[in-house]
N, C-alpha and C positions, 0 to 999 in steps of 0.2 A: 675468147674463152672466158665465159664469167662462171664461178660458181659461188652459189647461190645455199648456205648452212644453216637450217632451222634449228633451236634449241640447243644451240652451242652453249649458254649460260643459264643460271635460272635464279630466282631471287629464294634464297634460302640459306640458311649455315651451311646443309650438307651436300648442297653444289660449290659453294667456295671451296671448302675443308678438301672437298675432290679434287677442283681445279687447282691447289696450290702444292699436292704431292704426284699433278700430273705432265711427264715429261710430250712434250710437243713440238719436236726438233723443228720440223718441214713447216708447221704453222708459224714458228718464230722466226724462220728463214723469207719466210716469205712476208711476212710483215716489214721486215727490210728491206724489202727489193719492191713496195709498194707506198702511195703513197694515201692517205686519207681523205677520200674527197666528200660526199654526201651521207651525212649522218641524221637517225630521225628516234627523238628518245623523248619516253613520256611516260608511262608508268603499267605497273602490270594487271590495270584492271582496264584497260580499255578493248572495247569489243573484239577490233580487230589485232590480232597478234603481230608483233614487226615482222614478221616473214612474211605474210599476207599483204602487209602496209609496203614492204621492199620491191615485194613484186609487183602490186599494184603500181609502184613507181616507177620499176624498171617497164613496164608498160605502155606506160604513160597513161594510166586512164584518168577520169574524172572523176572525184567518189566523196566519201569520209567516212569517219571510223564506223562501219558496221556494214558497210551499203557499198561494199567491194562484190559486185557476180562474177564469184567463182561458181556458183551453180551453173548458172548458162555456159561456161567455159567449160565446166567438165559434164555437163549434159550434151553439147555440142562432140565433145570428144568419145561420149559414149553411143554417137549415131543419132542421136534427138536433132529432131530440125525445130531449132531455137526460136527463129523469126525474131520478132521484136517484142516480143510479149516479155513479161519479168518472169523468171523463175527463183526458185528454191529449194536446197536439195533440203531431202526428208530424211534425218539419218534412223532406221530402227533402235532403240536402246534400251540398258536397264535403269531404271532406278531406284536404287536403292533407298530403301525410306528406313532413316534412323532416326534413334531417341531425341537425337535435337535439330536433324536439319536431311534432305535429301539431296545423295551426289549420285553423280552419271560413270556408269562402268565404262571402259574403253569397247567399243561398239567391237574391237577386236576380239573381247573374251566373248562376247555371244557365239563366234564360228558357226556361222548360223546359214543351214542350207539353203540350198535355191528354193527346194518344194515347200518349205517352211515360210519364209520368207515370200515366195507367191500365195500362199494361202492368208497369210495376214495383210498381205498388201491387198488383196481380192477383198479381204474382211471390212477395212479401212477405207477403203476408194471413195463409197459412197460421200462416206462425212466429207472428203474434200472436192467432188466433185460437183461443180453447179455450173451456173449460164457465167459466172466472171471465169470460171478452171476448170483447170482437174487435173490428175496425177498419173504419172507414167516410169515405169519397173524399168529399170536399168540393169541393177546387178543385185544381190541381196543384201548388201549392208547399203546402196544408193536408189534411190528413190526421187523422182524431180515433181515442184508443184508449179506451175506454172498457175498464176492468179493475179488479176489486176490490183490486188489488196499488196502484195511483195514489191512493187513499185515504192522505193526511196523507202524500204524496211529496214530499220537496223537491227543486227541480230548478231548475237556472239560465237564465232569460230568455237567451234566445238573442240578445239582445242584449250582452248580456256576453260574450258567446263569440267574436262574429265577428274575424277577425282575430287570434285569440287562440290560446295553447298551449288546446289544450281538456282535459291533465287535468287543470288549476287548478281546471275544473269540474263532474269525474268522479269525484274522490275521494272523496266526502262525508265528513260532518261523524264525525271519531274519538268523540265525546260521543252520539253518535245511539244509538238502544237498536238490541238486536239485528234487532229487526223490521225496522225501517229501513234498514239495512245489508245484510240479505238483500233486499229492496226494489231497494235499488244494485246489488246485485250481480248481480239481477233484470234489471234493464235492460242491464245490462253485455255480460251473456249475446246478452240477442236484439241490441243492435247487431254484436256481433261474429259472430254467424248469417247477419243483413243483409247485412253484410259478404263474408263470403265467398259468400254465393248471388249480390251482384250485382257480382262481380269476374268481368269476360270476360262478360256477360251480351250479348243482341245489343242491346240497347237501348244500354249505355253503349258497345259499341264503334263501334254507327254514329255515337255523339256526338264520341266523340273521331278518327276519320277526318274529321268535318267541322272539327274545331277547339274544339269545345265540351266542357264540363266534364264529367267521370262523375260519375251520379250512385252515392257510392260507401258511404253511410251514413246514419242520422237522428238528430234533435236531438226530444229531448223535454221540455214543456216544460207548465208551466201549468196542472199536476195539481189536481184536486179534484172536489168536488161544486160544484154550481152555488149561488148565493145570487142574494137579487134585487139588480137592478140599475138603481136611480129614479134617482141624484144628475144631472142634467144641466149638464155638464164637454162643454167644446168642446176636440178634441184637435188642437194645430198640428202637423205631424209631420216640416215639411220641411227638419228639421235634420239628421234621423235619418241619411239615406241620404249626406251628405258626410264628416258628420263619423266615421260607422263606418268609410270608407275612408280619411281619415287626409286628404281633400282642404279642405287650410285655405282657400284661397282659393274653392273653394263654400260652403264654411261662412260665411263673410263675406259672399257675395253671399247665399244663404238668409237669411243673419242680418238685415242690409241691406231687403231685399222683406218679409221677417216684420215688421220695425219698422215699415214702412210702410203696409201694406196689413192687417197684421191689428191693430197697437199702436193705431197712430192712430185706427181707431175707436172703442175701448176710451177714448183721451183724451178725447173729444170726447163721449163717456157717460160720463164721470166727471166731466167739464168742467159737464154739466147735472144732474150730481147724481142719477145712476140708478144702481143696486146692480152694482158691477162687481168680480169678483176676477180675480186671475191668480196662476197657478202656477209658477215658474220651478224648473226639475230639472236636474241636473249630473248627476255622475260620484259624487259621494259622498250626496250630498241635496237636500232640493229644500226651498222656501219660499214660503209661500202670503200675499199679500196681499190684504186686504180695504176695503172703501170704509166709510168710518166715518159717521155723524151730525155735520156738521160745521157751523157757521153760516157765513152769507154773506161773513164778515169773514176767517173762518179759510182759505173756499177760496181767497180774492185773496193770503192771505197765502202759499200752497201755490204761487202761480206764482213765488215769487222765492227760494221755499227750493230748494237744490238737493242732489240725490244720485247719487253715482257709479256710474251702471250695471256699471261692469268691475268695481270692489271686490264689488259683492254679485253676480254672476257667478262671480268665482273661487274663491267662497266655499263656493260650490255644491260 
C-alpha cells in the first residue's frame, strides 16, 4: 500500500502560518511507525513538480525535469492507441492579461462544455495538424497532440502555472541546444495562432455574455513517448484544488479529512505490520517513507517516539 500526497506543503508564509495551528494526529502517528528512505528536493521553479518527479520515480521511468509523458499515460487511459509516437496533452485555458504580466486561470473555472469544447477544438485542429501530427478530443478540458516536434520537449506541468506570470514558464532553458529552442519557439507560434483565431470567436463571445470565462489559449504539457507504467502508487489529490487557489482555510479542512479518512487507515496497517509507504510532495520536493522489518519490541517503542508533522512538511 503506497500513498502517494500532492501539495501537502507550499513555499509561502500562509502555508506555514496554516501548517503550524494545524492538528495532524494520524500523519504524526504514522511518521513513527515509518522510516525515511528516498528523498528528491530542488526548488520551486522547476518544470516538473515533485509529485510528477515521485511518480516518475516510483515508476521507474527514464526522463528529466520537463520531459516526464504523462500525456501518452493518460491519453492511453483515455482509449487513444498511443503507439510510439510522442504526445502532448493540450490543456484549453484562460489567460488573463494584466497591467504587468499574464497568469493562467485554473482550467477548472472554465466548466466548460463538451459542444463548446468540440467546436473550438474543431476551430484549432487545423493549425496543429500536418504530415509530423495532429490532434485528437479526449474530453473537454484534455486534448492530446501527438507530433514528432514533442519528442525530448520540456514543458511545465500546468500545475506550476496556475495562478502564475506564465512567461516564468515560456522562456525555456538559455543552456538547451538549438533543436530545443526551435521546439520553444515551435509552440510559441501555434499558441499565438490560437490565440488570435479564437479572439471574438462565437463560442467565446457567448461565454463571456453569460459571465463565463473565454476560452483564450493552451497550456501544453507532459511531452513524450509513452513507457510502461506497473508501479502501484495510490494518488490523494484533494489538496490540489485549494491550495492552487491560494484558499488556506480549504487547505486545512482537505488536510484535516486527508489525515482522517485516508492516514488513519494506513496507521492501523502499519500498527499490524503490513508493507505501507507514503509519499509526501511540497513545492520544492517530496519524501518517501517506507515500513521497515522491525521487532515486536521496537513497534511498542515507535508509539511513544514522536515526530513533527509541520517541521518535515515545511521541508518539502
Amino acid at each position: 500500500m503506497h500513498l502517494l500526497i500532492p501539495h501537502a506543503s507550499a513555499v509561502s508564509e500562509a502555508s506555514a502560518h496554516t501548517l503550524r495551528d494545524l492538528a495532524l494526529p494520524n500523519l504524526a502517528r504514522l511518521l513513527t511507525r515509518l522510516q525515511p528512505t528516498t528523498r528528491d528536493v530542488d526548488d520551486e521553479y522547476t518544470l516538473s513538480p515533485p509529485h510528477e518527479r515521485a511518480l516518475a520515480t516510483a515508476q521507474g521511468w527514464h526522463g528529466a525535469d520537463g520531459r516526464w509523458p504523462w500525456a501518452a499515460l493518460q491519453a492511453r487511459a483515455d482509449g487513444i492507441d498511443v503507439g510510439r509516437r510522442p504526445w502532448g496533452q493540450v490543456t484549453p485555458v484562460h489567460w488573463h492579461v494584466g497591467r504587468e504580466h499574464i497568469t493562467l486561470a485554473d482550467p477548472l473555472a472554465l466548466a466548460l462544455p463538451a459542444d463548446e469544447s468540440r467546436t473550438l477544438f474543431d476551430a484549432v485542429r487545423p493549425l496543429f495538424d500536418d504530415d509530423d501530427g495532429s490532434l485528437a478530443w479526449a474530453a473537454p478540458d484534455r486534448w492530446y497532440l501527438s507530433h514528432e516536434q514533442l519528442a525530448d520537449l520540456p514543458c511545465a506541468s500546468i500545475d506550476r502555472v496556475i495562478g502564475r506570470n506564465v512567461d516564468l514558464w515560456l522562456r525555456g532553458d538559455p543552456q538547451a541546444s538549438v533543436e530545443q529552442l526551435a521546439r520553444v519557439r515551435w509552440v510559441r507560434r501555434l499558441q499565438n495562432e490560437v490565440q488570435m483565431l479564437l479572439h471574438q470567436h462565437p463560442v467565446n463571445e457567448a461565454r463571456e455574455a453569460r459571465g463565463a470565462l473565454p476560452v483564450n489559449s493552451f497550456w501544453l504539457s507532459g511531452c513524450g513517448r509513452a513507457q510502461s507504467a506497473s508501479a502501484e502508487v495510490t494518488v490523494n489529490d484533494r489538496l490540489r484544488a485549494p491550495l492552487l487557489a491560494e484558499d488556506w482555510a480549504g487547505w486545512a479542512e482537505s488536510w484535516r479529512a486527508l489525515d482522517a479518512d485516508a492516514l488513519g487507515p494506513l496507521v492501523a496497517a502499519a500498527d499490524r505490520g503490513e508493507g505501507v509507504s507514503l509519499t509526501l510532495c511540497g513545492e520544492r520536493g517530496w519524501q518517501r517513507y517506507d515500513a521497515m522489518q522491525r521487532s515486536l519490541w521496537q513497534r511498542l517503542g515507535d508509539r511513544f517516539r514522536t515526530v513533527d508533522p509541520h517541521a518535515t512538511l515545511t521541508a518539502l
